[in-house]
C-alpha positions as CSV (number, residue, x, y, z in Angstrom):
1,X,-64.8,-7.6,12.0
2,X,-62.3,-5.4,13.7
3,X,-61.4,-7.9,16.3
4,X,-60.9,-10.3,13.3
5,X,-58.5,-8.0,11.7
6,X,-56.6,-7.4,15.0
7,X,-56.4,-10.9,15.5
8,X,-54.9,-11.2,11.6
9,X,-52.5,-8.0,12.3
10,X,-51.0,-9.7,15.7
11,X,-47.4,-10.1,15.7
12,X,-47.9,-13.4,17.3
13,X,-50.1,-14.2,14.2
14,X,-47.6,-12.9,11.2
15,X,-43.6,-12.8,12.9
16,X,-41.3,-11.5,11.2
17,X,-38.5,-13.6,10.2
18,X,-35.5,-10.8,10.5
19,X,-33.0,-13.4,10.3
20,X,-33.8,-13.5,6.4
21,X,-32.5,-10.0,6.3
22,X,-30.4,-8.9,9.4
23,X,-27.8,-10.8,11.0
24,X,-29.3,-11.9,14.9
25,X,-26.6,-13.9,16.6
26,X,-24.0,-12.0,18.1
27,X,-20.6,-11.4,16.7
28,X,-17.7,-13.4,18.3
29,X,-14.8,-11.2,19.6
30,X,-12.0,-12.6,17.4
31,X,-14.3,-11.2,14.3
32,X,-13.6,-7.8,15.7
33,X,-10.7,-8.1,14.2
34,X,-11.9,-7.1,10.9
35,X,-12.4,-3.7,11.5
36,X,-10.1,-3.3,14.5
37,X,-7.2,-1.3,12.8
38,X,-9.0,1.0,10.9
39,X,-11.1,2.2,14.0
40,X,-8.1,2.0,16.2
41,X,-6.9,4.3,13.9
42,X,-9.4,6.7,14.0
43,X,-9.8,6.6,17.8
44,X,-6.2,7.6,17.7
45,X,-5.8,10.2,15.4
46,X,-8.8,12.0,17.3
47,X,-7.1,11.7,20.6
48,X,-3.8,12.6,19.0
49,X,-6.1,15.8,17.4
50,X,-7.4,16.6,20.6
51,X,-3.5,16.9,22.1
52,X,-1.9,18.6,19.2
53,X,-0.5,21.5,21.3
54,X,0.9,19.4,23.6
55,X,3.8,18.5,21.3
56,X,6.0,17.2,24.0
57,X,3.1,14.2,24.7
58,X,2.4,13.5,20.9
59,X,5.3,10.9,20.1
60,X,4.8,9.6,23.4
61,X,1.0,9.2,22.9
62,X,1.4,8.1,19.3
63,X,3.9,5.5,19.1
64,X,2.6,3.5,21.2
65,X,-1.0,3.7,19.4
66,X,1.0,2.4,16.3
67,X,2.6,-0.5,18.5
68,X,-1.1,-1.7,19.3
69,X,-1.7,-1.2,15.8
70,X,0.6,-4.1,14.6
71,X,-0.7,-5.9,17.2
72,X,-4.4,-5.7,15.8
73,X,-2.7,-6.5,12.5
74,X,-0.8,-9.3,13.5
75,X,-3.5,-10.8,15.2
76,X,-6.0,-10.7,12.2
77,X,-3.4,-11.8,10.1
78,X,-2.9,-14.8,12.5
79,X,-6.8,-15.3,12.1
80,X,-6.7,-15.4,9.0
81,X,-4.6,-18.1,8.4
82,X,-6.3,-20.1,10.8
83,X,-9.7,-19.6,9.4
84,X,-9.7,-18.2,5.8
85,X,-11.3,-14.8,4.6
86,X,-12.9,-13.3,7.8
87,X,-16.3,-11.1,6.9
88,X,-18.1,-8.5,9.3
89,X,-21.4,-6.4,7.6
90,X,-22.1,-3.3,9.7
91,X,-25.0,-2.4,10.7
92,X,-26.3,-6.0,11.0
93,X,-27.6,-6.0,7.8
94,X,-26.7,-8.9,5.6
95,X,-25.1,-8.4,2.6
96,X,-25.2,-7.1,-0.3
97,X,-27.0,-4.4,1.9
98,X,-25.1,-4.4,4.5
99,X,-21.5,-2.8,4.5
100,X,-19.0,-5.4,4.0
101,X,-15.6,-5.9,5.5
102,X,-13.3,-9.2,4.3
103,X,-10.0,-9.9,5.4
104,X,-8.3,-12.3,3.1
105,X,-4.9,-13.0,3.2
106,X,-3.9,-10.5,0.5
107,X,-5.2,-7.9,2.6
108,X,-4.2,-9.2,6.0
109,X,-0.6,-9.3,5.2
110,X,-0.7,-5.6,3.2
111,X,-2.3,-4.5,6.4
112,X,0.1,-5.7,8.8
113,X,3.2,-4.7,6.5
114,X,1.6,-1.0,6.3
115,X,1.5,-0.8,10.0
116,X,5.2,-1.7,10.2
117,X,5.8,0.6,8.6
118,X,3.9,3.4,10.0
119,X,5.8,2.4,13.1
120,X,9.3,2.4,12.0
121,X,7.7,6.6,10.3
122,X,6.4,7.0,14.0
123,X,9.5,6.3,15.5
124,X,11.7,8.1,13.3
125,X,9.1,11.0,13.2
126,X,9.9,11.5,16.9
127,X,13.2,13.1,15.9
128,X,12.4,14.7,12.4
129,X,9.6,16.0,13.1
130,X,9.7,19.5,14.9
131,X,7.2,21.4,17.3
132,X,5.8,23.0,14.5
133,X,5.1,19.5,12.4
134,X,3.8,18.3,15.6
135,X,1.4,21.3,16.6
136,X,0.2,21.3,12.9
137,X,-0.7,17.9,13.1
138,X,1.7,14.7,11.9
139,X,0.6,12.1,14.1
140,X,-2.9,12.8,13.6
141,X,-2.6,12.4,10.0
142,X,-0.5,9.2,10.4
143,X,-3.3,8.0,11.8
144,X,-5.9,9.4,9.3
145,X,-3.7,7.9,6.8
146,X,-3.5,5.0,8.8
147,X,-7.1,4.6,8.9
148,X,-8.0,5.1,5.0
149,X,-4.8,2.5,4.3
150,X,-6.3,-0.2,6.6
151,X,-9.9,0.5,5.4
152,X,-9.0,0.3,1.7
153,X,-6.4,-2.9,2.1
154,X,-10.0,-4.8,4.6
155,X,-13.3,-3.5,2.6
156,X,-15.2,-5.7,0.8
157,X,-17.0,-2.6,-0.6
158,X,-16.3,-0.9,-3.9
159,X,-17.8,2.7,-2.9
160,X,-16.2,2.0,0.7
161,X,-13.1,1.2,-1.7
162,X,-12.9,4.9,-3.0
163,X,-14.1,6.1,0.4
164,X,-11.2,4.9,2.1
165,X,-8.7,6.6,-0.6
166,X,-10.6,9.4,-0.1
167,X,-9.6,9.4,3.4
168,X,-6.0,8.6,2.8
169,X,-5.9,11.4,0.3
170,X,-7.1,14.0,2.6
171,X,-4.6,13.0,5.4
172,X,-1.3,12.7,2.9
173,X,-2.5,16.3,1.9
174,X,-2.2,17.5,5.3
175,X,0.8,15.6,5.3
176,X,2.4,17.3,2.6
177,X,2.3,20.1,3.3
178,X,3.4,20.3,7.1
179,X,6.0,23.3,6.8
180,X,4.4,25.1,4.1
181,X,7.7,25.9,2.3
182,X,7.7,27.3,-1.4
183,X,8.1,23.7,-2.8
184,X,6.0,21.7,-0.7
185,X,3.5,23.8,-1.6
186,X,4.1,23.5,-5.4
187,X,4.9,19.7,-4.5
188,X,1.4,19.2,-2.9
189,X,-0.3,21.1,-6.1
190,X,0.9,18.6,-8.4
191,X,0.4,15.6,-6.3
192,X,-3.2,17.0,-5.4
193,X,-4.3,17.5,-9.2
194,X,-3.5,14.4,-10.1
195,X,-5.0,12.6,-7.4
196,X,-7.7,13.9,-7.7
197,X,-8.5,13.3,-11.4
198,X,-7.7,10.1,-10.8
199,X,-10.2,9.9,-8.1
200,X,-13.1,11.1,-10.1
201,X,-12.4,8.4,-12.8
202,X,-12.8,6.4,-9.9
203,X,-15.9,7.7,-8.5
204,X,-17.3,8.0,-12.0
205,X,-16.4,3.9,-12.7
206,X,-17.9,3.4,-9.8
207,X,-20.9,4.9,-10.5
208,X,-21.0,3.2,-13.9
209,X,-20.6,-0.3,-11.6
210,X,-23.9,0.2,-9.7
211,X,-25.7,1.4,-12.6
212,X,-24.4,-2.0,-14.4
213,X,-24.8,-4.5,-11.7
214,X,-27.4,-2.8,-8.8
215,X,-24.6,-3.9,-6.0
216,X,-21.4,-2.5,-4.8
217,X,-20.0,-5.5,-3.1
218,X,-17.2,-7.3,-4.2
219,X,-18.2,-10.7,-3.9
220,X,-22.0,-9.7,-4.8
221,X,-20.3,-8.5,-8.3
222,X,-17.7,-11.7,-8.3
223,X,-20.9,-13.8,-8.4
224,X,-22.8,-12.0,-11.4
225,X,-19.9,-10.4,-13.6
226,X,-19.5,-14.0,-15.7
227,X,-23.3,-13.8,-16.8
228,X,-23.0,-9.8,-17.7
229,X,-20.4,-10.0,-20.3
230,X,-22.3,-10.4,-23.3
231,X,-25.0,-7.8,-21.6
232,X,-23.4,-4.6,-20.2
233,X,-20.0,-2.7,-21.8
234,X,-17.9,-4.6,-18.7
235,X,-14.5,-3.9,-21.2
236,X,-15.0,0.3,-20.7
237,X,-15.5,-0.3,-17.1
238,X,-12.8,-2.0,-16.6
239,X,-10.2,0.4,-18.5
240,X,-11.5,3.1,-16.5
241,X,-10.2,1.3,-13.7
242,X,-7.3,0.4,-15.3
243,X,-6.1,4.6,-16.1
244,X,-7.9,5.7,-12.4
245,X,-5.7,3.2,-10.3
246,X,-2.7,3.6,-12.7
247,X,-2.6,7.1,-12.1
248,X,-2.6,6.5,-8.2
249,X,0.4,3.8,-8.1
250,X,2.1,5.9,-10.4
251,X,1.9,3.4,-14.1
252,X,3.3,5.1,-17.0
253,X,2.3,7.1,-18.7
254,X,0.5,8.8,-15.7
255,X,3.3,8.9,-13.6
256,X,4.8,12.2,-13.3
257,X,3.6,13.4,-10.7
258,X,5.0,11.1,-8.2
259,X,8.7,12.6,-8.9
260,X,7.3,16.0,-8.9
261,X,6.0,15.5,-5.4
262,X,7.9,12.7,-3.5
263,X,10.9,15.3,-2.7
264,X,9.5,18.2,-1.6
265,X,7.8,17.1,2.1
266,X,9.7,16.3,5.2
267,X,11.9,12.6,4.4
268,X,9.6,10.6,6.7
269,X,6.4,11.9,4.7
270,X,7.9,10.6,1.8
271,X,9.3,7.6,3.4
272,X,5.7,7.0,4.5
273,X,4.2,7.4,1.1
274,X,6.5,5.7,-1.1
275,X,6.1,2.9,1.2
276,X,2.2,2.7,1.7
277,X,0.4,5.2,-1.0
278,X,1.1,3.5,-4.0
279,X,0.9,-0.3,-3.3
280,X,-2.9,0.8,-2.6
281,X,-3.3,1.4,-6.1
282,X,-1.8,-1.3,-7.1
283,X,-3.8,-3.2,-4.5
284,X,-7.2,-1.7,-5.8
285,X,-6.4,-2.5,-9.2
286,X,-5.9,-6.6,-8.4
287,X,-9.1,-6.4,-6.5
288,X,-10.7,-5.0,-9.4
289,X,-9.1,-7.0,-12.1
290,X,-8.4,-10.2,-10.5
291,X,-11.5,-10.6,-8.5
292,X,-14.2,-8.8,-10.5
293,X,-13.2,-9.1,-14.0
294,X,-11.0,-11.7,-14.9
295,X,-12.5,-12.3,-18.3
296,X,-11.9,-8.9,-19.0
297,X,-8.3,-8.3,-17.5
298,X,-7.3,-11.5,-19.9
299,X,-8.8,-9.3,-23.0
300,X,-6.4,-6.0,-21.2
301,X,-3.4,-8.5,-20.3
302,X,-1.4,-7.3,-23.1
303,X,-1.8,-3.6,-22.8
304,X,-1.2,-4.3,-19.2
305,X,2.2,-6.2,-19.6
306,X,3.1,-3.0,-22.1
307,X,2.5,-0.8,-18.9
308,X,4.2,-2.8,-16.3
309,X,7.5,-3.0,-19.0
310,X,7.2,0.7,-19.4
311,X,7.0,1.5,-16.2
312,X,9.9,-0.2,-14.8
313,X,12.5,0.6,-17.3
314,X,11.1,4.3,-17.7
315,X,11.7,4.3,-14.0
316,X,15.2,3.0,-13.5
317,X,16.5,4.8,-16.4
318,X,14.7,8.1,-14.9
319,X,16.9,7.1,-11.3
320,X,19.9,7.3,-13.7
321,X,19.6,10.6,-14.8
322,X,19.3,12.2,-11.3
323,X,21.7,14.4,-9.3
324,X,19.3,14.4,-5.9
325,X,18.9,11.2,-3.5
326,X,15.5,11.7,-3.3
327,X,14.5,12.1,-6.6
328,X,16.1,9.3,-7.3
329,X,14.5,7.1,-5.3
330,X,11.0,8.6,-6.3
331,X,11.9,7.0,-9.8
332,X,12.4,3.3,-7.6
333,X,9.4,3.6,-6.5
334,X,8.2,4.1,-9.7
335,X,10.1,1.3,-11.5
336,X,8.8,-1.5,-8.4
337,X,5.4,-0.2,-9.7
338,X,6.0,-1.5,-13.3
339,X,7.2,-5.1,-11.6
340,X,4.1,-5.5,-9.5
341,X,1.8,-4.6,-12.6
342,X,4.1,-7.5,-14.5
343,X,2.3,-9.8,-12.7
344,X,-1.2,-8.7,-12.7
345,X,-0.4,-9.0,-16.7
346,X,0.5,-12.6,-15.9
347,X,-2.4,-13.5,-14.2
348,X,-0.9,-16.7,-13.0
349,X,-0.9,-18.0,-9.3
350,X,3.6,-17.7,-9.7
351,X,2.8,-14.4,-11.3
352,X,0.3,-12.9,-9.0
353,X,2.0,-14.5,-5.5
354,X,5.3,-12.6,-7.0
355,X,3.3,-9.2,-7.4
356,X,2.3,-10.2,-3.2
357,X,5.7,-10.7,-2.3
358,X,7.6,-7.9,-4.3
359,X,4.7,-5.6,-2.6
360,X,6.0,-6.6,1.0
361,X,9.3,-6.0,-0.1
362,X,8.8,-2.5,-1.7
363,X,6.6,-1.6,1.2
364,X,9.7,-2.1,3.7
365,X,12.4,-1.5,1.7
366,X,11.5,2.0,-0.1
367,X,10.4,3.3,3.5
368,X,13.6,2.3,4.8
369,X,15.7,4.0,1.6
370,X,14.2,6.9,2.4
371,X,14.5,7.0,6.1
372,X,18.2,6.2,5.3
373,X,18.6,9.3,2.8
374,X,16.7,11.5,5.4
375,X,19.9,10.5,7.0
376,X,22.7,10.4,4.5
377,X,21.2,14.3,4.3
378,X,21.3,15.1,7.6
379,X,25.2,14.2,8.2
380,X,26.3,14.8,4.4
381,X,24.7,18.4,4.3
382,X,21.9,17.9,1.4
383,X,20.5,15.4,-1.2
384,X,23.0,16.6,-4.0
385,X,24.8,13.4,-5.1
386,X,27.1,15.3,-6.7
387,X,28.1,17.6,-3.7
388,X,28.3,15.2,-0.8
389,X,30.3,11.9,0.3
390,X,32.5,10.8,3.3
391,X,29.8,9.1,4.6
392,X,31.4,5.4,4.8
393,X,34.2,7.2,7.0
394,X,31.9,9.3,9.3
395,X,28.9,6.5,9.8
396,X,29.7,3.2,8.9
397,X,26.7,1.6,10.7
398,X,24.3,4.1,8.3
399,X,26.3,2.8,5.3
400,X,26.7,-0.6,5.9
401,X,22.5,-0.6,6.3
402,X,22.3,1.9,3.2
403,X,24.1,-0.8,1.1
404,X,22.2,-3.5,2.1
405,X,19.1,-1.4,1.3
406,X,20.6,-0.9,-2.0
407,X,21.6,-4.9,-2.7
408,X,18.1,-5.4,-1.9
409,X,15.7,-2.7,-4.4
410,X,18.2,-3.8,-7.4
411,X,17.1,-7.3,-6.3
412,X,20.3,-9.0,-5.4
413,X,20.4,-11.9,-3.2
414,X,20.3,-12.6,-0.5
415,X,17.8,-9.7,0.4
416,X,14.0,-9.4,0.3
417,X,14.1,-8.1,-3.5
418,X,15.4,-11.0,-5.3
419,X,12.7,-13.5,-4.7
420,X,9.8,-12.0,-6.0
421,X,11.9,-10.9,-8.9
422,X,12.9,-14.3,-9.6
423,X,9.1,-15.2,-9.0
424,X,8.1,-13.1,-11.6
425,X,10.8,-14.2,-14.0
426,X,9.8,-17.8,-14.0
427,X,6.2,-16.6,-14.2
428,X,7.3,-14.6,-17.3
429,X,9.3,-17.6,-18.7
430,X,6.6,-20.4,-18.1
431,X,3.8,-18.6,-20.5
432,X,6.5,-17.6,-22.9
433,X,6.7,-13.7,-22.2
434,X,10.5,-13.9,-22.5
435,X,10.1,-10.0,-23.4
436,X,8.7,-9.4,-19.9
437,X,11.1,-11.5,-18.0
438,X,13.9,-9.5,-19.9
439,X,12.3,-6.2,-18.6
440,X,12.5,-7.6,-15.3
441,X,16.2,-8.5,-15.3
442,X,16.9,-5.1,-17.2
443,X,15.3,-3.2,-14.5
444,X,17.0,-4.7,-12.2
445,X,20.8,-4.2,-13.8
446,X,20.0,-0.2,-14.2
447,X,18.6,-0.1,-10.6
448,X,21.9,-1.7,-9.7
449,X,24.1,0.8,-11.4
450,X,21.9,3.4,-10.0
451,X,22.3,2.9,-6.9
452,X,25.8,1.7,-7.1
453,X,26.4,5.3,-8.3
454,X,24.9,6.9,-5.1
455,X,27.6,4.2,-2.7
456,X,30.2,5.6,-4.7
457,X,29.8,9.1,-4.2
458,X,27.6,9.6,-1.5
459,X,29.4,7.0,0.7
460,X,32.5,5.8,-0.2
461,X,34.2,9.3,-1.7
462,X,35.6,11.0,0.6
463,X,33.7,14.4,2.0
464,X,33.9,17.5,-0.4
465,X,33.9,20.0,2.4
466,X,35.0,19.6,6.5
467,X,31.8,20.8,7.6
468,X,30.0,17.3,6.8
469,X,29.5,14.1,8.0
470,X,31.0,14.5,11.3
471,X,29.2,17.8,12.3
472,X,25.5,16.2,12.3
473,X,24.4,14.4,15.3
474,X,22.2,10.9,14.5
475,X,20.3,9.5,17.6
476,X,20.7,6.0,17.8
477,X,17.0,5.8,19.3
478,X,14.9,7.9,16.8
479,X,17.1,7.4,13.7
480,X,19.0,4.0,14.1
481,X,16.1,2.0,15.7
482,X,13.7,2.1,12.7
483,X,15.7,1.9,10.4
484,X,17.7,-0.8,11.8
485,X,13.9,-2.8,12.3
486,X,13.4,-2.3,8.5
487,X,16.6,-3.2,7.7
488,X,16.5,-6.6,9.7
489,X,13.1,-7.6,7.5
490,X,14.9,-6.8,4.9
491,X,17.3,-9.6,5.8
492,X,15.0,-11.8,7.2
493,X,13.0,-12.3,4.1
494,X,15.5,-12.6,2.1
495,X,17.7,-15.3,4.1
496,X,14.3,-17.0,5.1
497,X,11.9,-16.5,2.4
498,X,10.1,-19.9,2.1
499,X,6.9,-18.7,4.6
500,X,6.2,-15.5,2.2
501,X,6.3,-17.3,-0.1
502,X,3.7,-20.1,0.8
503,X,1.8,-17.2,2.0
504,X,1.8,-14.8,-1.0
505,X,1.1,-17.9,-2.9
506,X,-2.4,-18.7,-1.0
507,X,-3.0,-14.7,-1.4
508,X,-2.4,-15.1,-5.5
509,X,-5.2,-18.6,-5.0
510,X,-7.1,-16.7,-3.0
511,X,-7.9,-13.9,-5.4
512,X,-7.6,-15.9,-9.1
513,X,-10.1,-18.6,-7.0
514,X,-12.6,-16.3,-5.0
515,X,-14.5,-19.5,-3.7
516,X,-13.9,-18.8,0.3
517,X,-14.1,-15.0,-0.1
518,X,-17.1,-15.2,-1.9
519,X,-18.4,-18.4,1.1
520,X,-17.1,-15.8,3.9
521,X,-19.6,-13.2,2.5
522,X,-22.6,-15.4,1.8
523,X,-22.3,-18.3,4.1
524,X,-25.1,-20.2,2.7
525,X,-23.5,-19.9,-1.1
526,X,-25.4,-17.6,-2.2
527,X,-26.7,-14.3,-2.3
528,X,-29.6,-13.0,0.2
């Protein structure tokens, strides 16, 4: 009898089948990719951690880190146009167990953009940044930042979703703060409250998702939302997504924070997060919306569209009414939030491909306006727009770039901004939103006299005072260089559009037609 049952027990007898569960083959090299940046970034910021009172070897050290960066972002950018949405599980498990991380094109190109970016801050951080910054940590929490920004743009995980913001957060508050003066301080408690209320709404919605659907990930829930409608309250869930990720791009009426805080750190902090912190709200929420819950975002269209108007006029008018540079440009930022939401209202493949686009274009753009006021600062003696000027006579090169900058946020062709303006125009037009498409243009005549107020007399007034412009040394390395890079995208995309533009449009299929993201997650179309 017991050699019976032995016989029975025998592995040989009963295998396991662990392919039904776990993923055996091994992964090819190129799928690395997937999860490359983020734990490049990580790798870095601990090195980076591990040098911080060597200040003299940070930039050295770092920089080129965020070089390789866009090279691992590049690369699965380039894979991902050759092969569609890329998925890796960790821990071998198949999904929906497994943790899940899918690079589609939407998140490819954010990725690569973001790391751009964090270049051109790295670069320029070099020479803003003092021994102080460095000892108390800036490249470290570039990277950190870094890491949280590449993670939230490549997980195909809700909870890894708010994990990854969670990172970000904690790195842009270390961020913040690097100085500790008076009003960074009171800067960082504003921009730290409302973060994190917004974050437990998140956690809390997220909560409510596993408790609705037994799964956290995103093409698991893409699958079974359609058949919960009419069973679970999906229409609650959804607006608490709607307020928690509208607080974090800064949507009206939750947005008043972002001018409250924006100022105060050092200019390539807020260069960094105007560029980056934001557009992964907005990001989140067209994960969420788009690819979750389209039934429901079609019920919340209209309350959305009211938002996205809102935003964008509250925000230009709000850049009229300021007498600082960089308070000004917080209320850009602001106002390029209410055009990216105008599209998620839309819902259309012109509307959402515009929302891709114009998100490229704010990403590079509002880093480079600040960068270039960091500047405009530096050689005019402060922020005040109504105390400085002489800067067209002192620097021409920094005005001639700082003009361009400002042709392309008020969407003027032919720069980067006008594009996805006129994207989202037609988009407006074509479902009869006329109301929408007026915003738009609107937005975009007040951003114009805005700015064109700042040319006037920041730049092209001669200097109030002789201790000015020409007193103030620029480096043409550390200053000019990433700026200049930023600038020249800028350009680019706006003289040679026609390849974002096929791209952002595949993104905008992509996400309204989850087919191959969902097929990249469960290869055998369906779930284990």
């Amino acid at each position: 009898m017991t050699e019976e049952n032995d016989t029975m027990a025998s592995p040989e007898k009963n295998p396991v089948d662990l392919s039904v569960a776990m993923i055996i083959e091994p992964v090819t090299l190129a799928d690395w990719l997937v999860i490359a940046p983020l734990a490049w970034c990580v790798v870095m910021g601990a090195v980076l951690l591990m040098l911080r009172k060597n200040t003299a070897l940070q930039p050295t050290i770092a920089i080129p880190g965020l070089f390789v960066l866009v090279a691992l972002d590049a690369g699965l950018l380039a894979k991902v146009i050759a092969d569609g949405p890329v998925t890796m599980t960790m821990g071998r498990w198949l999904p929906p167990f497994g943790i899940s991380f899918t690079a589609d094109l939407l998140g490819a190109i954010l990725t690569l953009v973001a790391g751009v970016a964090a270049l051109a801050g790295g670069i320029y951080g070099a020479g803003d940044v003092n021994n102080s910054g460095r000892r108390y940590g800036f490249y470290p929490f570039l990277f950190l930042m870094m890491g949280g920004v590449s993670g939230a743009f490549l997980t195909g995980d809700v909870f890894n979703l708010y994990v990854w913001f969670e990172v970000l957060l904690i790195a842009s508050f270390g961020l913040l703060i690097l100085g500790s003066e008076r009003g960074q301080i009171d800067g960082a408690t504003k921009y730290a409250f409302l973060n994190l209320v917004a974050t437990t709404l998140f956690l809390i919605a997220t909560g409510y998702l596993y408790g609705i659907f037994g799964t956290l990930n995103m093409a698991d829930i893409a699958t079974k939302a359609p058949d919960m409608s009419d069973k679970a309250p999906l229409m609650t869930l959804v607006s608490l997504y709607v307020l928690a990720f509208g607080m974090k791009a800064a949507a009206f009426p939750v947005n008043f924070w972002l001018p409250a805080s924006y100022h105060t750190p050092r200019v390539v902090v807020s260069a960094l997060f105007a560029g980056l912190l934001t557009k992964v709200g907005v990001y989140a929420l067209m994960r969420i919306v788009l690819l979750l819950f389209p039934a429901e975002r079609d019920v919340l269209a209209f309350v959305i569209a009211l938002i996205a108007a809102a935003t964008m006029l509250l925000g230009a008018a709000g850049a009229l009414a300021q007498t600082d540079f960089r308070r000004l440009l917080g209320y850009l930022v602001i106002s390029g939030i209410g055009i990216m939401f105008a599209g998620i209202a839309l819902a259309s493949v012109g509307g959402i491909s515009g929302t891709v686009f114009y998100a490229v274009h704010s990403m590079i753009v509002m880093t480079a306006l600040y960068l270039a006021s960091g500047l405009a600062a530096r050689v005019a003696g402060g922020f005040s727009i109504a105390l400085t000027g002489g800067i067209y006579r002192s620097h021409v090169v920094l005005a001639a770039i700082s003009l361009v900058l400002f042709f392309a946020v008020s969407g003027l062709p032919p720069f980067s901004g006008f594009w996805p303006k006129a994207v989202l125009v037609k988009a407006s037009l074509d479902v009869g939103a006329w109301w929408l498409a007026t915003a738009i243009l609107l937005t975009g005549f007040l951003t114009t006299i805005a700015v064109g107020r700042v040319w006037l007399l920041v730049y092209w007034r001669d200097a109030l005072s002789d201790d000015g412009a020409a007193a103030a040394p620029v480096s043409p390395l550390a200053d000019y260089l990433p700026l200049s890079l930023l600038t020249a995208i800028v350009v680019i995309l706006g003289i040679f559009p026609q390849q974002l533009l096929d791209l952002s449009q595949i993104a905008a299929e992509q996400l309204l037609d989850p087919v191959d993201y969902i097929r990249s997650v469960f290869p055998a179309g369906g779930v284990q």
